[in-house]
C-alpha positions as CSV (number, residue, x, y, z in Angstrom):
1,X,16.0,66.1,102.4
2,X,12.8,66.7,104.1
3,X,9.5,65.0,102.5
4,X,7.5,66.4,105.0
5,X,7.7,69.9,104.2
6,X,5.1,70.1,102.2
7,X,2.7,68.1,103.4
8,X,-0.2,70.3,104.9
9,X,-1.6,69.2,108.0
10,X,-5.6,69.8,108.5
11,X,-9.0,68.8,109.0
12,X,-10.2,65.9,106.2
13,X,-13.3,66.9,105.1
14,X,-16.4,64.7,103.4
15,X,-15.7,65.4,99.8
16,X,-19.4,64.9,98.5
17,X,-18.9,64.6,95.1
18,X,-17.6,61.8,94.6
19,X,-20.2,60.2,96.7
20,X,-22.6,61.8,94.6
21,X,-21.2,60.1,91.7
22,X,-21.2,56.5,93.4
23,X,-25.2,57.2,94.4
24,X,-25.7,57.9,91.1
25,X,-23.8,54.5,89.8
26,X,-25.6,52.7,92.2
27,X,-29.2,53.7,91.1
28,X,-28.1,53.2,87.2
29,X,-26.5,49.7,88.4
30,X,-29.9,48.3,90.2
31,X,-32.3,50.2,87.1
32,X,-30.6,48.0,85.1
33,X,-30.7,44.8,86.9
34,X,-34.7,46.2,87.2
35,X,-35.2,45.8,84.2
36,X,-33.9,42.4,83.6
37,X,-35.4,41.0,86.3
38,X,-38.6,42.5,85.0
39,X,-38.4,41.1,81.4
40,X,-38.1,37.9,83.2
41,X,-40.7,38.1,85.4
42,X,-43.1,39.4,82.1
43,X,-42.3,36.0,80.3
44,X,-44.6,34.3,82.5
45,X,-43.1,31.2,82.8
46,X,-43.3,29.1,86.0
47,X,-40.0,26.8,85.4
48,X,-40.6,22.9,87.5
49,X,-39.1,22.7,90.9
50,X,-36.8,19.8,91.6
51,X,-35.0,18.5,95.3
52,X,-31.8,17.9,93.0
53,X,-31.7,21.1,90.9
54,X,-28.2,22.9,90.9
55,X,-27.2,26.7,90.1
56,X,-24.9,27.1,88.1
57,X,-22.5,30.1,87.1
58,X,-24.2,31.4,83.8
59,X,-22.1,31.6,80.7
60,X,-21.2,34.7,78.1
61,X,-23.4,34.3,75.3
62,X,-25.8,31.5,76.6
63,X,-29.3,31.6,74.7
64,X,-32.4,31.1,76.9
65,X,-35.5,29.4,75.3
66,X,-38.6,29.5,76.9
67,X,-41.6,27.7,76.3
68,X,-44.5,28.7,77.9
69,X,-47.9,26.5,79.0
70,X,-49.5,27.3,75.0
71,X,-46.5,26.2,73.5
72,X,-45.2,29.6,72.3
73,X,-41.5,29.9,72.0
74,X,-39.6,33.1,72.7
75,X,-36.0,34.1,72.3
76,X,-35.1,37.6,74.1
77,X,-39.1,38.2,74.4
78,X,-39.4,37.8,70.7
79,X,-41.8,35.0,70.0
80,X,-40.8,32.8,67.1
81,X,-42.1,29.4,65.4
82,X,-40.2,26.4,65.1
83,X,-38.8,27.0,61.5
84,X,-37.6,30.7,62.8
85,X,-36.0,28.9,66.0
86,X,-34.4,26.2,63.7
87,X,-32.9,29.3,61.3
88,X,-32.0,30.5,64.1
89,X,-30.1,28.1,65.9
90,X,-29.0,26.7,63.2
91,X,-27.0,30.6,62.0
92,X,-25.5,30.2,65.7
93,X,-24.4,26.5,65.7
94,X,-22.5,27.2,62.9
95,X,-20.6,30.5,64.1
96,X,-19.8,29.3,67.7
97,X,-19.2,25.7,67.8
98,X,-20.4,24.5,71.8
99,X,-23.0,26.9,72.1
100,X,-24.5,26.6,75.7
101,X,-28.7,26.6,75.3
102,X,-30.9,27.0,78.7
103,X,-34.5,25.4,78.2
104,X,-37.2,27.3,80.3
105,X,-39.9,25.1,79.9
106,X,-42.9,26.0,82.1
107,X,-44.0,23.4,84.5
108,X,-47.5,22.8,82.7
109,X,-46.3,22.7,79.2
110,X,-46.8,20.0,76.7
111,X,-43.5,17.4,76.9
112,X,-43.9,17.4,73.1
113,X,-42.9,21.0,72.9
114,X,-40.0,20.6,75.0
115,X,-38.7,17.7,72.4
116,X,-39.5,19.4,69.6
117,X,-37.0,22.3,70.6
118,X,-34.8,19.8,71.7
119,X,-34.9,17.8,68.6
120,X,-33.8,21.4,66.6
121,X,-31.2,22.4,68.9
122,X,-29.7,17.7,68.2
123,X,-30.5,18.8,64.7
124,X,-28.1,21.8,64.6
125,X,-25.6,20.2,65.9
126,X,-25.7,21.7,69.4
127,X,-25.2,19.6,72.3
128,X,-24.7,21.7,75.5
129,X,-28.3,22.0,76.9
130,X,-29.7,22.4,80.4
131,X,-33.1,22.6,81.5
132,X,-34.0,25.6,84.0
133,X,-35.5,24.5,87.4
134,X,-35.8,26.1,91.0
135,X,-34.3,24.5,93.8
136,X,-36.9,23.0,96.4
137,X,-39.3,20.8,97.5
138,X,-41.6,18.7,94.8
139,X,-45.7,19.4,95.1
């Protein structure tokens, strides 16, 4: 038997559409990141910096609070008071038990604001919390 047979021997040529259709993954891939990075950046929050600070691979499902220099609390850019946050938390604690909480807390807010959202998420019952911080040199 002879395989070879019908193999066709020729020039390979740039096929362009499928490069057209990576392009086009690409730009939807870094519009997206976009426009995470630019909710984040519209938050404006100024997290501490510490020498000691770690990053750490984030987890499915973690919830961000952040806290900015007035005090105002916001939960996926929806600003909430403390009884909405303690509803809140509270609805989550009890469907997924170890849920993982990230505390943005600008640099220049009040420490009592920071415990207060603290003492909701010990009230709920949840215990896995970590406070956000970039890595470098203290001012």
């Amino acid at each position: 038997m002879n395989f070879l047979k019908n193999i066709k021997t020729g020039k390979i040529e740039f096929q362009l559409a499928p490069m057209v259709d990576i392009v086009f993954l690409l730009l939807i891939l870094f519009m997206t990141a976009y426009v995470y990075y630019d909710m984040e950046l519209a938050m404006d929050i100024t997290v501490p910096r510490a020498i000691s600070s770690q990053s750490k691979k984030r987890l499915p499902g973690e919830i961000i609070i952040n806290i900015s220099k007035e005090g105002v609390i916001s939960v996926n850019q929806k600003v909430l008071s403390y009884d909405d946050l303690e509803q809140m938390i509270m609805k989550i604690s009890r469907l997924y038990e170890g849920q993982p909480v990230i505390i943005r807390g600008d640099e220049y807010s009040y420490h009592k604001d920071i415990i207060r959202v603290l003492d909701i998420c010990a009230k709920s019952g949840i215990w896995n919390i970590s406070f956000a911080t970039v890595k470098g040199r203290e001012d």
